[in-house]
C-alpha positions as CSV (number, residue, x, y, z in Angstrom):
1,X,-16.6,3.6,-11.6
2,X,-15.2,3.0,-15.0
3,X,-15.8,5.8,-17.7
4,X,-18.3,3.7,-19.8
5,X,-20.4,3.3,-16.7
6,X,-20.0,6.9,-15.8
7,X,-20.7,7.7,-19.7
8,X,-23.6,5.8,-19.7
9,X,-24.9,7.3,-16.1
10,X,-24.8,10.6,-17.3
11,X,-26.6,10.1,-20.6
12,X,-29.4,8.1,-18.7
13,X,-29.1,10.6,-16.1
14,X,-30.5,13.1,-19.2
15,X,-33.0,11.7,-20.4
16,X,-34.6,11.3,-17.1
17,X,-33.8,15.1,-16.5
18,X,-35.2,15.7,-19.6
19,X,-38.5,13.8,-18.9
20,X,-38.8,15.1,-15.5
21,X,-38.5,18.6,-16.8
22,X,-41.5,17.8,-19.6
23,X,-41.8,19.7,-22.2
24,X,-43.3,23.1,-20.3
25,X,-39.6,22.8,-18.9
26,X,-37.3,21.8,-21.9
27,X,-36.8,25.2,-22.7
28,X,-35.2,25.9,-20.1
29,X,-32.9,23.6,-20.3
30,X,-29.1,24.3,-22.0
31,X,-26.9,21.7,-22.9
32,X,-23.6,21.9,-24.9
33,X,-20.4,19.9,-25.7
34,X,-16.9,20.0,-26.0
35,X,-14.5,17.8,-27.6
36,X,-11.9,17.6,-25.1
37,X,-9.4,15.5,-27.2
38,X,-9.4,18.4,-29.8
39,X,-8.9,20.4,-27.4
40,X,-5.4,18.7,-25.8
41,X,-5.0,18.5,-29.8
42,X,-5.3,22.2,-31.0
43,X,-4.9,24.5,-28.4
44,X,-1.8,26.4,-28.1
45,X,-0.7,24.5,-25.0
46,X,-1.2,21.1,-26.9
47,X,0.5,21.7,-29.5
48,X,3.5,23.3,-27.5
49,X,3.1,19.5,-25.5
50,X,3.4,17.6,-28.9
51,X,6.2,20.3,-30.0
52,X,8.2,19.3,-26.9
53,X,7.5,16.1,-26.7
54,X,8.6,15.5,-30.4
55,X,12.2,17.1,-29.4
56,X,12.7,15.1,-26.5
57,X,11.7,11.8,-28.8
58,X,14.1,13.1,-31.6
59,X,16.9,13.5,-28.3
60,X,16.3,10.4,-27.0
61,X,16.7,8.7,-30.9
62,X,20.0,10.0,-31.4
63,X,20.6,9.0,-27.8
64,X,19.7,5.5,-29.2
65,X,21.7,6.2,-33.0
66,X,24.8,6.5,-30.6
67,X,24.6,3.4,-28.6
68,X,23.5,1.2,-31.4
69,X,26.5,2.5,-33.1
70,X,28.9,2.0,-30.0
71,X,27.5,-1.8,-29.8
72,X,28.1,-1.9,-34.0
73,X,31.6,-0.9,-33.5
74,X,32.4,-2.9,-30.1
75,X,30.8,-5.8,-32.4
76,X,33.3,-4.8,-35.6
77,X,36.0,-5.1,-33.4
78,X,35.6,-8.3,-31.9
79,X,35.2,-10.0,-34.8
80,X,38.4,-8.5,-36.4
81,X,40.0,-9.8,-33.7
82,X,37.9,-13.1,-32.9
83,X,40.8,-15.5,-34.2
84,X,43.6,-13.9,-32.0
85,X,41.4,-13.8,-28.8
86,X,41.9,-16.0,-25.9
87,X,38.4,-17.7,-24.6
88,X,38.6,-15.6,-21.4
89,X,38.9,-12.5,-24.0
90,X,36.5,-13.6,-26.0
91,X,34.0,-13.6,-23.6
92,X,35.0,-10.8,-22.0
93,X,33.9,-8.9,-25.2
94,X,30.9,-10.6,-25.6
95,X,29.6,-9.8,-22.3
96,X,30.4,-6.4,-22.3
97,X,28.6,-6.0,-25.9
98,X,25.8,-7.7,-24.1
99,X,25.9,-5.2,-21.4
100,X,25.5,-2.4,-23.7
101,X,22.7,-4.6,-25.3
102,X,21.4,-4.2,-21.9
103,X,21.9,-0.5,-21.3
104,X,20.4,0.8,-24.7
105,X,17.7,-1.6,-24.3
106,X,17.1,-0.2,-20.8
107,X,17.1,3.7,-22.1
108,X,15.0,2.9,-25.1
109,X,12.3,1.8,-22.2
110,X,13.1,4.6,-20.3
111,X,13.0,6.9,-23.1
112,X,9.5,5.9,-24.1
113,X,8.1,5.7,-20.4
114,X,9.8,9.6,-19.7
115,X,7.9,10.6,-22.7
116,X,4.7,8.9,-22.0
117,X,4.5,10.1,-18.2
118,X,5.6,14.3,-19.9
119,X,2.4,13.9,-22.3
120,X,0.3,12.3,-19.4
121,X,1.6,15.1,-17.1
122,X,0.8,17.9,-19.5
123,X,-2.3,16.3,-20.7
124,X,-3.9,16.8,-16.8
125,X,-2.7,20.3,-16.2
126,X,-4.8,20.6,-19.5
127,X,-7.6,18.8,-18.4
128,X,-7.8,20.5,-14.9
129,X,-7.4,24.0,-16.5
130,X,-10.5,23.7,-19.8
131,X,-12.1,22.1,-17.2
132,X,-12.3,25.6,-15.1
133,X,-13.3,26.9,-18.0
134,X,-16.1,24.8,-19.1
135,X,-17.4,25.1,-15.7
136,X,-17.1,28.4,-15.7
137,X,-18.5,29.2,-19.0
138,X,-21.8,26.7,-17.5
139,X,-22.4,28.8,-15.0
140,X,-21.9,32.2,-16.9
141,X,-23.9,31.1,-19.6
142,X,-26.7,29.3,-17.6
143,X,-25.8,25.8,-19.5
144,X,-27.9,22.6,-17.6
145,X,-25.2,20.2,-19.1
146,X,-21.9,20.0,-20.4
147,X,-20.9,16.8,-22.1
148,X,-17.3,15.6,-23.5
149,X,-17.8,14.3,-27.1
150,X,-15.2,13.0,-27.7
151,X,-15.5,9.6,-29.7
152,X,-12.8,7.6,-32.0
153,X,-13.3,8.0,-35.7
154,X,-12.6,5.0,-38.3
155,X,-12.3,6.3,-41.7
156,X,-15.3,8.8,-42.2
157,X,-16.9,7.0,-39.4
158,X,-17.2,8.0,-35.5
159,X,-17.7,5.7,-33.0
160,X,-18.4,7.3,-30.6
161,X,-17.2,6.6,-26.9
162,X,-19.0,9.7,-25.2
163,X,-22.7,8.2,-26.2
164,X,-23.5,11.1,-27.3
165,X,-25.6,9.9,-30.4
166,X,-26.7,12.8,-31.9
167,X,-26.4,16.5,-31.3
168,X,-26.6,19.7,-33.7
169,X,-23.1,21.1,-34.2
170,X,-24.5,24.7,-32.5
171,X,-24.2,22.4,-28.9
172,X,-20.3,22.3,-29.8
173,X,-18.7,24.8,-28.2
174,X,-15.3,23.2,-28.8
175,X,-13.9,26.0,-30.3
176,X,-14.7,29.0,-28.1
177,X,-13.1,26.6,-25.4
178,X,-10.0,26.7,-27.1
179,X,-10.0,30.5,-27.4
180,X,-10.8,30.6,-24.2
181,X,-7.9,28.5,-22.7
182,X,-5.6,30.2,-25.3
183,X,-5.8,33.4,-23.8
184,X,-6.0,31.8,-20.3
185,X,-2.9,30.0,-21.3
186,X,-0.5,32.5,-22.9
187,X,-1.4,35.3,-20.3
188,X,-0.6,32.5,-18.1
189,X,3.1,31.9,-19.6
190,X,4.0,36.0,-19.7
């Protein structure tokens, strides 16, 4: 099921909750949200994930500095020597400056996908952890709902991609989920 259908089944899934429940009911019922992307974003474990992340990044650029410099001088040298070169030689060269081509090109790809697959990596143990911990924090605190809010913003504008229209900012219990998995998380690392 793709997230906008599951999105949208869930809100739908509310409002008939909520219309079941009538009114003699709706007090009774306890619904919050959480803003999982600031979540990833500002808790200690996130921004230990962009910390590292950023230093392998900065590795893998010098990594990159180095063999564009390699190919700059292999280049530099051929064509000091271009005129004095045989065919054979001269082709030689070429190839193996395109073969370097080749190999930075190469660890510039794998560079980017070794980065992207530590963030996606990090991101789920994230994910699977606050998600204990909204679930537990439901059932301790006797919530009907839990909802993820988190939506793309454009300026001073958010568009939101959780469909969660409207909702009071005393629903957001973004921040004591942060606290939460802080704790959780550096206890976790001692």
């Amino acid at each position: 099921m793709s997230k906008k259908l599951l999105r949208f089944t869930v809100v739908v899934l509310c409002g008939l909750l909520l219309n079941v429940c009538g009114l003699a009911h709706a007090a009774d019922i306890k619904i919050a949200y959480v803003n999982m992307q600031q979540v990833i974003k500002k808790s200690a474990a996130g921004k230990e994930m962009s910390t590292v992340g950023n230093q392998i990044i900065q590795k893998k650029r010098a990594e990159i500095g180095k063999l564009e410099e390699e190919i700059s001088k292999m280049f530099d040298e051929y064509k000091e020597k271009e005129m004095v070169l045989s065919t054979n030689a001269k082709k030689e060269i070429k190839d193996k400056i395109e073969r370097k081509m080749i190999d930075k090109d190469r660890f510039e790809k794998d560079s980017y996908r070794d980065v992207r697959n530590f963030e996606k990596k990090v991101v789920s143990e994230i994910v699977v952890d606050v998600n204990k911990i909204i679930k537990q924090i439901g059932q301790d605190e006797g919530y009907t709902l839990i909802l993820d809010s988190t939506g793309e913003k454009k300026g001073d504008t958010e568009i939101s991609a959780s469909n969660i229209l409207y909702a009071t900012p005393e629903m957001d219990i973004t921040t004591k989920i942060i606290s939460l998995y802080d704790k959780q998380y550096v206890s976790k690392k001692k």
